[in-house]
C-alpha positions in Angstrom: 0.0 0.0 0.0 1.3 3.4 -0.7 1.8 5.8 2.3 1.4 8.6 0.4 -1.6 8.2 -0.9 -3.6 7.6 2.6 -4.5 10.9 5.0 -4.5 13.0 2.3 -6.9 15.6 1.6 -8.3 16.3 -2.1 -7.1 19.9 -3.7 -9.5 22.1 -3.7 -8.6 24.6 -7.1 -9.3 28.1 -7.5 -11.7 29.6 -10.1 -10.7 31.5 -12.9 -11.2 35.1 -12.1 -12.5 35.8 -15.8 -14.6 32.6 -16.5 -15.3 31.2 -13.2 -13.7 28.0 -14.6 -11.7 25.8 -12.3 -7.9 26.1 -12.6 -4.7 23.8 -12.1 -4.0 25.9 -9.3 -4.9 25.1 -5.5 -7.2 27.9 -3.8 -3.8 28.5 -1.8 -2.2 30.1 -4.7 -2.0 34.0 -3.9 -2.5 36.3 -7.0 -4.7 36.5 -10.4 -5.7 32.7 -11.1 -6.7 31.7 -14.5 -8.0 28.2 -16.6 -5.5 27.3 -19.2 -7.8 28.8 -21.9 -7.6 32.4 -20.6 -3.9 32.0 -19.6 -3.3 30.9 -23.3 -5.3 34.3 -24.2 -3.8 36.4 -22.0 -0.5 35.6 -23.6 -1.5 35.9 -26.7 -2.4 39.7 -25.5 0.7 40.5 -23.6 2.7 39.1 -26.9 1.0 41.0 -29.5 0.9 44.3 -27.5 3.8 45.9 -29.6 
């Protein structure tokens, strides 16, 4: 059995702040959280932004 895997509590991940969608990120994570598909768009902002 693995020791790892018993006592541990499940992740509870924070919502995008611009489409409410869950993120990969725990609710932990201090700052702006976003789902992959805005943090793909928000790079594609910031890169184009000349």
């Amino acid at each position: 059995m693995d020791d790892d895997a018993r006592g541990t509590e499940p992740v509870e991940y924070a919502d995008c702040v611009h489409c409410g969608e869950p993120t990969e990120h725990p609710e932990s994570t201090k700052g702006t959280t976003l789902c992959p598909v805005c943090e793909w768009h928000e790079a594609q902002r910031t890169a184009c932004s000349g």
